[in-house]
ROLO-716876 format. One line per 4 residues: number of its first residue (from 1); their letters; for each residue x, y, z of N, C-alpha, C. Coordinates in steps of 0.02 Angstrom, whole numbers, plus 50000, padded with zeros to 5 digits. Layout:
BEGIN
NUM	a	X:Y:Z:X:Y:Z:X:Y:Z | ... .
//
This chain:
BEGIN
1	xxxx	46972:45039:49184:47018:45095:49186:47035:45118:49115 | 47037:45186:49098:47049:45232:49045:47126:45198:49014 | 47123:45185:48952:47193:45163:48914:47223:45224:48902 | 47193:45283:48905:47186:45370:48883:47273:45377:48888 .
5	xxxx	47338:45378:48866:47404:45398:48874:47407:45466:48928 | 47437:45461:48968:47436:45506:49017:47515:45540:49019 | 47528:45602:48999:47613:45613:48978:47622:45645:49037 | 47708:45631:49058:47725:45671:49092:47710:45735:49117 .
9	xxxx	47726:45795:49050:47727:45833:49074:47710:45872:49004 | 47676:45899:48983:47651:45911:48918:47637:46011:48906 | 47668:46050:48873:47611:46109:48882:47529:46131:48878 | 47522:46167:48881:47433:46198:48888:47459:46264:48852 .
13	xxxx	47429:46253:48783:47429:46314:48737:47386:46356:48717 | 47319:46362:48777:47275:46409:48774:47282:46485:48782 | 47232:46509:48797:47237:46590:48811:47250:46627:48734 | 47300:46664:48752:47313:46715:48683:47345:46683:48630 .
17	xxxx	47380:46609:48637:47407:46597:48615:47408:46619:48512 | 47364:46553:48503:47340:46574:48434:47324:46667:48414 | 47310:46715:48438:47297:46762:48411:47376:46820:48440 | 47419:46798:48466:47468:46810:48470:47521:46795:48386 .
21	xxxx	47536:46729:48381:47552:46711:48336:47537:46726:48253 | 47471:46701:48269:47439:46756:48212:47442:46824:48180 | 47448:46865:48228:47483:46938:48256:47564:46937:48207 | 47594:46876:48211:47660:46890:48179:47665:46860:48126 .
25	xxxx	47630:46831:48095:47614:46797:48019:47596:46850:47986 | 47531:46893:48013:47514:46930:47974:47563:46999:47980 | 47593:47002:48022:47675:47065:48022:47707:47037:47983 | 47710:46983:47986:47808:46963:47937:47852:46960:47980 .
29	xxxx	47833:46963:48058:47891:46975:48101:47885:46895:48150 | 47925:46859:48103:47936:46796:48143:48000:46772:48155 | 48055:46824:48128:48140:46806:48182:48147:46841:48220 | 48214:46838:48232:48223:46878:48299:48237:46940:48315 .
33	xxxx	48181:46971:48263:48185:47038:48279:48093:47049:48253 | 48073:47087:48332:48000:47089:48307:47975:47128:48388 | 47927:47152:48397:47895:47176:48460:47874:47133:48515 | 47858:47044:48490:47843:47019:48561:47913:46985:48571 .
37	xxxx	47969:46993:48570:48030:46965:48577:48041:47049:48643 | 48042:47098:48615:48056:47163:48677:48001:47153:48736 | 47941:47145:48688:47879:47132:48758:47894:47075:48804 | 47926:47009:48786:47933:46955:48843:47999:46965:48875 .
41	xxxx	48022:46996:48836:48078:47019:48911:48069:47051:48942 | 48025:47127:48919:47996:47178:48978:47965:47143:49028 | 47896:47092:49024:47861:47073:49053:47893:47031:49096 | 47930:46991:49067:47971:46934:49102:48005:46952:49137 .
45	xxxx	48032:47000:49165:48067:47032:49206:48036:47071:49248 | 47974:47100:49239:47941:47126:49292:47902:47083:49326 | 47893:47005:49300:47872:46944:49341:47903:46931:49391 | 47974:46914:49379:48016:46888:49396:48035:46952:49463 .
49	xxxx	48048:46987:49439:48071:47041:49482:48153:47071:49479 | 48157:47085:49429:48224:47099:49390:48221:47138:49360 | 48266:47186:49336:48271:47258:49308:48285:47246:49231 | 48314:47177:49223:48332:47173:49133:48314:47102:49123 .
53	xxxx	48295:47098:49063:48294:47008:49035:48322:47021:48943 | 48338:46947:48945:48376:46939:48881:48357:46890:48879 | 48326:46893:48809:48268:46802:48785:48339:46783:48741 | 48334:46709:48747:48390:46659:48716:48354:46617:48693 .
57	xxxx	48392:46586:48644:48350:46521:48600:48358:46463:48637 | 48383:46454:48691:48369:46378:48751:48424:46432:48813 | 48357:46373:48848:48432:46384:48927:48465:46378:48931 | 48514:46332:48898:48573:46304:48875:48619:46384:48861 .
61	xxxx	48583:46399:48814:48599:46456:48792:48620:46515:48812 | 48555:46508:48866:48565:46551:48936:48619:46574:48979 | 48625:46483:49003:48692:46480:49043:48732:46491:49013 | 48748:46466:48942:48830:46484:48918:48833:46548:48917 .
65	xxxx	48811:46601:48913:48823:46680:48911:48813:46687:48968 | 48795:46662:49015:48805:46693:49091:48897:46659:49109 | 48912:46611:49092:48972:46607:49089:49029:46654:49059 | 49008:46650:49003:49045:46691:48946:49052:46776:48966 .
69	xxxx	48992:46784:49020:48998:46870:49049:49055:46871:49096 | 49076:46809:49139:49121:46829:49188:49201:46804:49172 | 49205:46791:49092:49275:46780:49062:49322:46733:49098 | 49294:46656:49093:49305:46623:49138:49374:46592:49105 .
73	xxxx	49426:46568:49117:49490:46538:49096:49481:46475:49127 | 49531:46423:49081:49560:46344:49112:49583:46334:49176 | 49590:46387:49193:49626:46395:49291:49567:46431:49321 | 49494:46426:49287:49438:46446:49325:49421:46374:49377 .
77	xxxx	49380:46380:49412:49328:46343:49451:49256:46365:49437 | 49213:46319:49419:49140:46330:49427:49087:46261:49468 | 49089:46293:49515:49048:46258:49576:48960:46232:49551 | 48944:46177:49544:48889:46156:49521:48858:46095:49539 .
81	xxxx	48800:46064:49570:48762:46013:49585:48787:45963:49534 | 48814:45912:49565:48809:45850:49533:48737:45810:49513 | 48701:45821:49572:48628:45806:49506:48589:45855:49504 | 48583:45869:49430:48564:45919:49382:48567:45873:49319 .
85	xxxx	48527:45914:49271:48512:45906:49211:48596:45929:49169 | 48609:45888:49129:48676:45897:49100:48706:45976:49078 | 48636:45999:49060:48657:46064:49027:48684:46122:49078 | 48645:46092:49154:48698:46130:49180:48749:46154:49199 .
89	xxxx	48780:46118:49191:48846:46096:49177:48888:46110:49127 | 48873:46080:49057:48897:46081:49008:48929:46160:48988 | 48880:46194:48997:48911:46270:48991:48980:46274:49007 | 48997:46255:49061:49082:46254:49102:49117:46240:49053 .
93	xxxx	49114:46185:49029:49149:46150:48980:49151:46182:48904 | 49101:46208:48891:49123:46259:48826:49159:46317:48829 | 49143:46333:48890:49213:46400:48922:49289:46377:48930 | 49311:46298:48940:49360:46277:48950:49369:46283:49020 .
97	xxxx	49309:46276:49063:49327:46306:49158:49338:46256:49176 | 49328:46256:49234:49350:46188:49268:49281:46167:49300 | 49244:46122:49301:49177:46110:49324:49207:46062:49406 | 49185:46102:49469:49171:46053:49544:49109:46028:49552 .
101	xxxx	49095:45960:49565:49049:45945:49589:49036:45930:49663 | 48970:45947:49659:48930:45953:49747:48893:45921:49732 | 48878:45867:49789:48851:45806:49838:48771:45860:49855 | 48717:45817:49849:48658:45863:49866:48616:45849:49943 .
105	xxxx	48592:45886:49979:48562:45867:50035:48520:45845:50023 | 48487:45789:50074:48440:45771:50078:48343:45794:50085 | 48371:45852:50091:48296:45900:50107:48249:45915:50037 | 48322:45960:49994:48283:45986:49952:48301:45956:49874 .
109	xxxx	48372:45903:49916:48401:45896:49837:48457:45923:49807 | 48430:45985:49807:48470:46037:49769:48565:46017:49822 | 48605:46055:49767:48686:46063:49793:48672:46073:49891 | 48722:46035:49924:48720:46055:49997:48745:46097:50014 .
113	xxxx	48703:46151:50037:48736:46221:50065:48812:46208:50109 | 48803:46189:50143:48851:46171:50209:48907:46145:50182 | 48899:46097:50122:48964:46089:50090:48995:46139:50065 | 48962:46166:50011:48995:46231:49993:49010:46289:50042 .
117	xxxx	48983:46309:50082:49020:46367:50124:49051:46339:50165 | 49069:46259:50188:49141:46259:50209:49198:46229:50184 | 49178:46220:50112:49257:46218:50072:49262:46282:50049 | 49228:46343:50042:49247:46427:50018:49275:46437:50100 .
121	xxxx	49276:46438:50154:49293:46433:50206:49370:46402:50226 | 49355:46346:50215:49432:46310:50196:49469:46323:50158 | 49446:46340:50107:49513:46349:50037:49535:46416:50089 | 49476:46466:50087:49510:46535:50110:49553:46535:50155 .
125	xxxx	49524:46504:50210:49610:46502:50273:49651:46459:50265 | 49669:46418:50205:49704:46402:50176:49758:46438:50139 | 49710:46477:50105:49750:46530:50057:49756:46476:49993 | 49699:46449:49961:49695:46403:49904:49663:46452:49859 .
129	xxxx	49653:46448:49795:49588:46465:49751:49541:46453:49769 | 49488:46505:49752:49424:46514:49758:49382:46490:49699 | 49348:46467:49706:49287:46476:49621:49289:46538:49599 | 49287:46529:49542:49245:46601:49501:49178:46603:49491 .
133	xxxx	49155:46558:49487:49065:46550:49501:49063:46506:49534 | 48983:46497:49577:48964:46464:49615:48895:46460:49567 | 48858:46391:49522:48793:46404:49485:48768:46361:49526 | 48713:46387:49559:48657:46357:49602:48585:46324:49573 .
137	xxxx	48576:46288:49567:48532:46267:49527:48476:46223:49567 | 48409:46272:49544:48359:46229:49579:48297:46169:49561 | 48315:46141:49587:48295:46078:49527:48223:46060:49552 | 48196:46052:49508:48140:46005:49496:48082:46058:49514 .
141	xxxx	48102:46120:49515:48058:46174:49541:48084:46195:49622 | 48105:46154:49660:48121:46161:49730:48172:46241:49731 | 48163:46294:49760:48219:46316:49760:48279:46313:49830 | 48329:46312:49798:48413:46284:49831:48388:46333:49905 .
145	xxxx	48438:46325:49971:48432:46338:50014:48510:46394:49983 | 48487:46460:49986:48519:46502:49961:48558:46550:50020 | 48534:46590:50066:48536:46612:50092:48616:46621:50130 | 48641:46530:50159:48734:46540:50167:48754:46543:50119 .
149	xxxx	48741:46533:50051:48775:46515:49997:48790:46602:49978 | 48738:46648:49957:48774:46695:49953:48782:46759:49989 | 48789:46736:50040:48812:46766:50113:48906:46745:50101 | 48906:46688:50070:48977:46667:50077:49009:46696:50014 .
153	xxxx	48978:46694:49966:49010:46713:49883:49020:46799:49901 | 48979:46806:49953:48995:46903:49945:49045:46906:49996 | 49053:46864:50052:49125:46872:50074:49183:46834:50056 | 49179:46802:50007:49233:46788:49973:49238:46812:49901 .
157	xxxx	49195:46847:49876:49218:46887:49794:49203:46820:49741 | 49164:46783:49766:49130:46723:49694:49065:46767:49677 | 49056:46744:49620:48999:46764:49572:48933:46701:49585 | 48877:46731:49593:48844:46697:49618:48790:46675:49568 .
161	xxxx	48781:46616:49524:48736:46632:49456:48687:46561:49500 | 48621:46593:49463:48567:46549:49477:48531:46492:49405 | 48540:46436:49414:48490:46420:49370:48428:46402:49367 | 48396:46430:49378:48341:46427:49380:48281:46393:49325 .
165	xxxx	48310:46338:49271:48276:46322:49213:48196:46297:49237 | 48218:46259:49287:48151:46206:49332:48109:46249:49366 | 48133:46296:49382:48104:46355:49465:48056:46402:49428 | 48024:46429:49373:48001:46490:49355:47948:46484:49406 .
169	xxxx	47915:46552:49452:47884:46564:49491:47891:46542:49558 | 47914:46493:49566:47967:46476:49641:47964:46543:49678 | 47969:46531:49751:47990:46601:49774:47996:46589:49832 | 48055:46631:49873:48060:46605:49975:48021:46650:50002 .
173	xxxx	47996:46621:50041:47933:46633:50094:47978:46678:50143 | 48022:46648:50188:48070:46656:50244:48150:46685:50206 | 48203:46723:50259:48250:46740:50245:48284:46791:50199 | 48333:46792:50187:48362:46862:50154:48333:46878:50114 .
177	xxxx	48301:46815:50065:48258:46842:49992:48203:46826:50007 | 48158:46830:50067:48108:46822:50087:48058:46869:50022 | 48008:46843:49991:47984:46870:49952:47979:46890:49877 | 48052:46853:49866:48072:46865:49794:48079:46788:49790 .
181	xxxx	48088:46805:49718:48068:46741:49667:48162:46717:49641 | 48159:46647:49627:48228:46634:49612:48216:46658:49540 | 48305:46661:49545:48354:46679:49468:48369:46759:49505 | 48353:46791:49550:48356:46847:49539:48410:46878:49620 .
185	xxxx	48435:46818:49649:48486:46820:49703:48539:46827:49659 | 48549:46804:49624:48632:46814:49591:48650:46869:49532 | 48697:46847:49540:48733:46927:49467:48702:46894:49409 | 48646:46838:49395:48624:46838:49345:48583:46774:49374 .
189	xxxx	48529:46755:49325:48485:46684:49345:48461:46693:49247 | 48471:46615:49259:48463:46595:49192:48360:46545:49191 | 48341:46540:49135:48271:46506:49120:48254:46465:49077 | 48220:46404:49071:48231:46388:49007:48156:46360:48997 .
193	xxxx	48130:46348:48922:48068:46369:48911:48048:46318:48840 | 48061:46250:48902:48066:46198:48852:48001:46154:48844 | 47985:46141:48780:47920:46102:48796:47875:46086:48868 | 47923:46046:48895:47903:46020:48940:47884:46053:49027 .
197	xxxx	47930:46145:49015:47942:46166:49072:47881:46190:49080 | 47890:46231:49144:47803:46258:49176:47780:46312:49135 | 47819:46347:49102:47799:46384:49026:47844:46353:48992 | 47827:46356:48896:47872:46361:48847:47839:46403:48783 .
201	xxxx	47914:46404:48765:47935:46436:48684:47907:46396:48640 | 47901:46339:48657:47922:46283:48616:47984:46261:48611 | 48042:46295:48642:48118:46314:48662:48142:46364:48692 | 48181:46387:48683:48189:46465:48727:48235:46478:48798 .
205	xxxx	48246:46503:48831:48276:46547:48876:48274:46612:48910 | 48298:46616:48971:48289:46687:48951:48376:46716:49017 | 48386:46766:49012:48439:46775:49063:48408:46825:49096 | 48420:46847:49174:48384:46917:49205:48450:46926:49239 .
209	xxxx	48447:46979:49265:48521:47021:49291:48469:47076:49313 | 48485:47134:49365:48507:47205:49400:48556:47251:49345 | 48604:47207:49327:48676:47261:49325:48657:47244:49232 | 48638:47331:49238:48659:47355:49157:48688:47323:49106 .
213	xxxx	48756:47328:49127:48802:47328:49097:48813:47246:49066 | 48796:47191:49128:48802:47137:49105:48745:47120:49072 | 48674:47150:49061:48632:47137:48999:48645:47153:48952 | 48667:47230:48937:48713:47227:48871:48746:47199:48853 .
217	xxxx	48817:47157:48879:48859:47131:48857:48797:47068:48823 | 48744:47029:48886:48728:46997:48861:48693:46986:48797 | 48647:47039:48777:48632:47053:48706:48668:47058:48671 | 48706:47092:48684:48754:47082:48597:48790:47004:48588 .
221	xxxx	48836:46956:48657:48829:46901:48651:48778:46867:48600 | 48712:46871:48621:48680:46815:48597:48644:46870:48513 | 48677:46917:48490:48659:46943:48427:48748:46922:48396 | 48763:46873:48386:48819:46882:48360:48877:46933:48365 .
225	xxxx	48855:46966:48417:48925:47015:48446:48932:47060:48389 | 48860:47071:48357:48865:47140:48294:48849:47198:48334 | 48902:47234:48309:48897:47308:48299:48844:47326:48281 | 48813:47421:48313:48771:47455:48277:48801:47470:48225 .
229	xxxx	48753:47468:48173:48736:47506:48121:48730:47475:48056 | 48751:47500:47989:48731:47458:47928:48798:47417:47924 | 48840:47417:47931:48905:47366:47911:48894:47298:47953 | 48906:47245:47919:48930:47180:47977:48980:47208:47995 .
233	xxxx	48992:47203:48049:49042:47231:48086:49044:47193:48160 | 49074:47149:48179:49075:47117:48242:49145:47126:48284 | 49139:47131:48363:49203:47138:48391:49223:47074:48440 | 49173:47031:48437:49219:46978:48467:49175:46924:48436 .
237	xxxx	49199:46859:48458:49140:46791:48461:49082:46809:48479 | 49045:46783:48448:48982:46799:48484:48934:46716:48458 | 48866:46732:48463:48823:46674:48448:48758:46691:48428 | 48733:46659:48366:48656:46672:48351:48598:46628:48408 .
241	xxxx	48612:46655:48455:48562:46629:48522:48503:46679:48541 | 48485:46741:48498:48416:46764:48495:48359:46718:48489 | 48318:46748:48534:48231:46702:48536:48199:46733:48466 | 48180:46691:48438:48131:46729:48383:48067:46755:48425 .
245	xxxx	48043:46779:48374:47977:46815:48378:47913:46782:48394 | 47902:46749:48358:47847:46673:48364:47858:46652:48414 | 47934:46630:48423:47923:46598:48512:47906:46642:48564 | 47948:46721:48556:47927:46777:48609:47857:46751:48623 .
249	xxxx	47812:46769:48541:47735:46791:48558:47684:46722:48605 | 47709:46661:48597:47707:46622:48639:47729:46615:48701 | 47800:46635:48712:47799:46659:48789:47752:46716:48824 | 47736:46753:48782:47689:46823:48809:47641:46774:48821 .
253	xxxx	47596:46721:48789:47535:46694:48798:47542:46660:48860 | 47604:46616:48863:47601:46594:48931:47613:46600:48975 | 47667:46690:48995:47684:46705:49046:47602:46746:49070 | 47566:46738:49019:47476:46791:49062:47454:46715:49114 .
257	xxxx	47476:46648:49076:47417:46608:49116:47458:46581:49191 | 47521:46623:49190:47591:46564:49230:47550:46562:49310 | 47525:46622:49348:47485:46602:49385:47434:46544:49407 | 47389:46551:49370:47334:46486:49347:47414:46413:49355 .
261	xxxx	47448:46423:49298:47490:46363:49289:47519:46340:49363 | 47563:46380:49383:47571:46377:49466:47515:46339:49499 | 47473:46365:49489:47416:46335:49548:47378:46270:49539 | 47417:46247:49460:47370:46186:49452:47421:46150:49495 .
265	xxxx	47490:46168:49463:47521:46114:49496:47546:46093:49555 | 47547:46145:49603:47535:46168:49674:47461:46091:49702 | 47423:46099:49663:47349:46044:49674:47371:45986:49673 | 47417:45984:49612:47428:45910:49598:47490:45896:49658 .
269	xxxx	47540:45942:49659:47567:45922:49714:47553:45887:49800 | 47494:45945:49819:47449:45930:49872:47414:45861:49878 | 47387:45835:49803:47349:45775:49797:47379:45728:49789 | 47458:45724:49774:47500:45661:49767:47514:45675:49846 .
273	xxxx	47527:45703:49892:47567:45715:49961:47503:45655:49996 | 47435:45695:49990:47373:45665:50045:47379:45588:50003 | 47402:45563:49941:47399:45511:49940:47445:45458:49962 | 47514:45486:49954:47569:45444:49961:47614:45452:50042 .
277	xxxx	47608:45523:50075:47615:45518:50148:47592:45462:50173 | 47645:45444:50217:47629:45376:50265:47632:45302:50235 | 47651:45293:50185:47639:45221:50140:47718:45215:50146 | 47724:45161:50168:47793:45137:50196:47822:45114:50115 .
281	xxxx	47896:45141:50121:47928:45129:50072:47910:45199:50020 | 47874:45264:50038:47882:45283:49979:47902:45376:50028 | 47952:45392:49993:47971:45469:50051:47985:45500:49991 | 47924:45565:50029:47892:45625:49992:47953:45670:49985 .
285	xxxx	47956:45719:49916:48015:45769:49925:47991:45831:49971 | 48034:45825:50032:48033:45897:50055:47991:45963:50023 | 47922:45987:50084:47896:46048:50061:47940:46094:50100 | 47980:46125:50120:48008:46156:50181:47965:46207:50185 .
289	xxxx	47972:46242:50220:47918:46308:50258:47935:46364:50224 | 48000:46380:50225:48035:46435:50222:48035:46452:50114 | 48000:46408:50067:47995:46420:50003:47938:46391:49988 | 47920:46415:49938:47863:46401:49893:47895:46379:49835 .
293	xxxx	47877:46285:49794:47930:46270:49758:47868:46294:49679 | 47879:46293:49625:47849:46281:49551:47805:46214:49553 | 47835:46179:49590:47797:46113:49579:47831:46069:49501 | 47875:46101:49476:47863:46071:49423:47861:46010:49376 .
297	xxxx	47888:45955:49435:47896:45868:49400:47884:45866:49482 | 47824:45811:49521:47804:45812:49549:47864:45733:49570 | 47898:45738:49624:47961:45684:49622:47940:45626:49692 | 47963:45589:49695:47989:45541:49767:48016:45498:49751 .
301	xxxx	48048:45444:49804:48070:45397:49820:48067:45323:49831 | 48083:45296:49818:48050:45214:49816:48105:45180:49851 | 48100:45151:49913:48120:45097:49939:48099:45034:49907 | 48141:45018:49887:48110:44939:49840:48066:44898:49892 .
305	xxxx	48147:44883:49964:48124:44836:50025:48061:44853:50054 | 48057:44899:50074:47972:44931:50113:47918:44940:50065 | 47929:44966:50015:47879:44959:49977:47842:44905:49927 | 47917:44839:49903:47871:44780:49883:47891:44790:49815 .
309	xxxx	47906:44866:49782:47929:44849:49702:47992:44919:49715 | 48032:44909:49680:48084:44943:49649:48058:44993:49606 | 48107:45050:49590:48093:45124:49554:48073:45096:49511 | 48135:45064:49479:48137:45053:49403:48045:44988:49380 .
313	xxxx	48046:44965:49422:47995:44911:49416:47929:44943:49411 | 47914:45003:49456:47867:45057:49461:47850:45101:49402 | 47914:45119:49366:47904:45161:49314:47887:45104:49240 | 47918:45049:49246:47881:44986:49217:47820:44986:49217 .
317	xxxx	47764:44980:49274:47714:44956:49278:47666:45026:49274 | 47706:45073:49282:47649:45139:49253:47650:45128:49169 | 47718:45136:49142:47713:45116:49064:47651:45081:49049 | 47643:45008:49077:47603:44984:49054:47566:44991:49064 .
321	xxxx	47518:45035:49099:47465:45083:49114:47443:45130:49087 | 47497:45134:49047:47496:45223:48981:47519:45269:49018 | 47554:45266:49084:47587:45321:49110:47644:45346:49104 | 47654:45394:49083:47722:45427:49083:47749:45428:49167 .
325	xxxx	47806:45412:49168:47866:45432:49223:47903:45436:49197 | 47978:45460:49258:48055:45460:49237:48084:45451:49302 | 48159:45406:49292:48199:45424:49336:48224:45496:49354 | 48267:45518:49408:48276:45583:49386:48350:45559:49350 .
329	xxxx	48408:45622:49349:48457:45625:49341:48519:45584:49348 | 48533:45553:49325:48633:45515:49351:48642:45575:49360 | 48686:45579:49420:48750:45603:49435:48807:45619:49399 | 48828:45703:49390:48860:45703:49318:48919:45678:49331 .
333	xxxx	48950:45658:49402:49018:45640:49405:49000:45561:49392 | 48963:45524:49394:48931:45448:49352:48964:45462:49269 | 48959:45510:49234:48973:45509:49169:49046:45525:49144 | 49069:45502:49090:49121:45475:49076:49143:45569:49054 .
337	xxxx	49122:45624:49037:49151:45683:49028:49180:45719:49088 | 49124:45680:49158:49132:45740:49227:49159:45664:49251 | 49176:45630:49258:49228:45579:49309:49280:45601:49342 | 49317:45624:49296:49363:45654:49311:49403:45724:49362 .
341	xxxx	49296:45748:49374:49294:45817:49385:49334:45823:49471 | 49349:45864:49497:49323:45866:49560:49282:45875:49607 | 49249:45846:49687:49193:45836:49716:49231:45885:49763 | 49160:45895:49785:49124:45931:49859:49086:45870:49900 .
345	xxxx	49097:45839:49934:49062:45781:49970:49067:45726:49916 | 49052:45675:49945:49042:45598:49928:49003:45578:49871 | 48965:45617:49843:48903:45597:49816:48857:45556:49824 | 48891:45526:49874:48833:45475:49900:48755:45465:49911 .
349	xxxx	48732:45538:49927:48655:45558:49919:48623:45560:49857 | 48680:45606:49793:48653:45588:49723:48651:45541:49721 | 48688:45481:49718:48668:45432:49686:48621:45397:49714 | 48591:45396:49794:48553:45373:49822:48484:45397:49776 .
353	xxxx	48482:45455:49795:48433:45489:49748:48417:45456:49664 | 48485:45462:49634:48453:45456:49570:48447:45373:49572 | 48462:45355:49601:48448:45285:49617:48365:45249:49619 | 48334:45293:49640:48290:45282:49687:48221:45337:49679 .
357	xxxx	48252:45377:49645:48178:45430:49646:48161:45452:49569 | 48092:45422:49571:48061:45458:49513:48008:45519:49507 | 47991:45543:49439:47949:45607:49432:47877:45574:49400 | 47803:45592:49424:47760:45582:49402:47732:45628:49376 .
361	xxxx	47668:45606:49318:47620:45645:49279:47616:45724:49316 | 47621:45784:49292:47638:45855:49327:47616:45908:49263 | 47580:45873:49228:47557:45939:49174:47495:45978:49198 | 47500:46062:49195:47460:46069:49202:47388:46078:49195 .
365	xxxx	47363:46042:49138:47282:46005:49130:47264:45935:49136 | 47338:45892:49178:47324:45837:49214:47266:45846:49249 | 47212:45801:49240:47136:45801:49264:47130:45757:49330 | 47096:45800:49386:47083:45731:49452:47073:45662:49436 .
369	xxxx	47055:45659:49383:47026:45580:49383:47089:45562:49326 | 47111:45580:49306:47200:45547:49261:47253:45549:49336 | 47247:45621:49388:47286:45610:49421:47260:45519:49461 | 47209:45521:49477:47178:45481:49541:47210:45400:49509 .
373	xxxx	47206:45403:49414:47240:45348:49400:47313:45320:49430 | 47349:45385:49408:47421:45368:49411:47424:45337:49479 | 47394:45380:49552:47387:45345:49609:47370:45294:49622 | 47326:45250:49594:47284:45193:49592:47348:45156:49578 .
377	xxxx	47389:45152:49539:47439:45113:49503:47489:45112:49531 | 47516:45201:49551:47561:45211:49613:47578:45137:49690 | 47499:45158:49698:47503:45114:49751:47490:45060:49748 | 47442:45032:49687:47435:44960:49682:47487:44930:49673 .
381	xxx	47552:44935:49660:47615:44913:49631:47655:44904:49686 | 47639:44922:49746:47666:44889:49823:47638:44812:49846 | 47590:44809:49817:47544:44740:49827:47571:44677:49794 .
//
């Protein structure tokens, strides 16, 4: 067997790449002000299916100005998946909001619908506070079961933001957004365009919105909140969270191949399912019918008892194979900043989850015969 290091999740920097870049060496236009920085938001938005985009220097970045658009206060609420990647989160907390956490279903993962539309349900015939956002976030590429969620935010007056960092090309098959692609259900969906995601910057972001008005605000946000014209002249806080140029012209390279990218990992998804369906002790993440996920960290579950080894023992014995894995996420109410927070359900499923489920090799020029390894090891490690 090949000692060959097999990474997680790695980019593929072919196509235009190099003669893109090149393109801006020989301009001089490598900050954040240059032509493929306007071109990957045009484009990126007519992918996506959105009327505006605003490139940011991380998703991180993203989200905090999708916060920062709806002027959130210390007597805010912002409704958010307890397992998620920290940064989703974290945004709340630089606004001074108040971060809720939600308990995730078992299907897709993602925040549980059913929890959330019946505590917006309850508070209301209560006559309690409402959230001011509800950020939906679809993880691991899967996208969230959306459909009650903002069915409920439009009859109760919450703002409905998507994160979409994991999801680029995701899209529901079935239902209200039958046909459209996530980030683009809510008053804004955020992207992020990190090494490792199904495209990157090499870093990056991006925000998409419908409504005018909140892309403007968002550009000037992430330009330091300068004024036109020759004076520095600024009217509020703002942040140097512009995408440079170099990264734009690299997103242009890889939003031409994101198709192709989709479909590798769509394969690899298919070829871990026909391998690991039915092998006691190991449960596949939910394909549901009704979405088409990114694929993008190819995930499951490990019963230690049925299967013979433990997560953690599994991602051990790929190491020593040269394989990259990961656990997924703790639970942000597990950490000593969100303890304190308040819940939507038990969490009991996160932690089952992060307990218990890891992400395998998912790049897209992972090769049949590197994938066929990781499987070999996968399953020899029940024995």
């Amino acid at each position: 067997m090949s000692n060959e290091r097999i990474p997680l999740s790695e980019p593929n920097l072919a196509g235009n790449t190099r003669q893109y870049l090149e393109e801006c060496l020989r301009t001089n236009f490598v900050s954040s002000v240059g032509p493929f920085v306007d071109r990957f938001e045009r484009e990126f938005a007519a992918f996506v299916g959105a009327r505006h985009a605003v490139a940011c220097a991380s998703g991180t970045a993203a989200l905090h100005v999708a916060m920062r658009l709806f002027a959130l206060t210390p007597d805010d609420e912002v409704w958010v998946a307890s397992l998620t990647f920290i940064a989703s989160a974290n945004p709340i907390l630089y606004e001074r909001a108040r971060p809720v956490l939600v308990d995730s279903e078992a299907q897709t993962w993602n925040a549980d619908p059913e929890l959330i539309v019946d505590e917006l349900d309850r508070r209301a015939r209560a006559g309690r506070a409402l959230p001011k956002i509800i950020e939906v976030v679809h993880i691991l590429g899967q996208p969230a079961r959306l459909d009650e969620v903002a069915v409920a935010c439009e009859r109760h007056g919450v703002v409905l933001v998507e994160d979409a960092a994991e999801a680029l090309g995701a899209r529901y098959l079935e239902g209200r957004f039958a046909g459209r692609q996530v980030g683009v259900a809510g008053r804004v969906g955020c992207y992020s365009f990190n090494g490792n995601k199904v495209i990157t910057c090499g870093g990056g972001g991006m925000i998409v919105t419908d409504d005018p008005n909140l892309a403007a605000r968002a550009k000037h946000l992430t330009t330091q909140a300068r004024l036109p014209g020759l004076a520095y002249r600024h009217d509020e806080v703002g942040y140097n969270y512009r995408l440079s140029n170099l990264s734009a012209a690299l997103g242009v390279a890889q939003l031409e191949q994101l198709p192709s990218f989709l479909e590798q990992k769509r394969a690899h998804a298919d070829a871990y399912d026909a391998a690991f369906a039915g092998r006691p002790g190991l449960t596949l993440k939910a394909r549901p019918p009704w979405a088409d996920s990114s694929h993008w960290l190819y995930s499951l579950v490990v019963d230690a008892e049925a299967f013979g080894c433990s997560r953690d023992a599994l991602i051990a014995r790929l190491n020593e194979n040269g394989i990259e894995s990961r656990p997924i996420w703790s639970p942000l109410h597990t950490m000593p900043m969100y303890a304190a927070a308040p819940r939507i359900g038990s969490g009991a499923v996160a932690e089952r989850l992060a307990a218990n489920a890891l992400s395998l090799p998912s790049s897209v020029q992972l090769t049949p015969a590197q994938r066929a390894r990781v499987i070999d090891v996968v399953l020899g490690s029940s024995r």
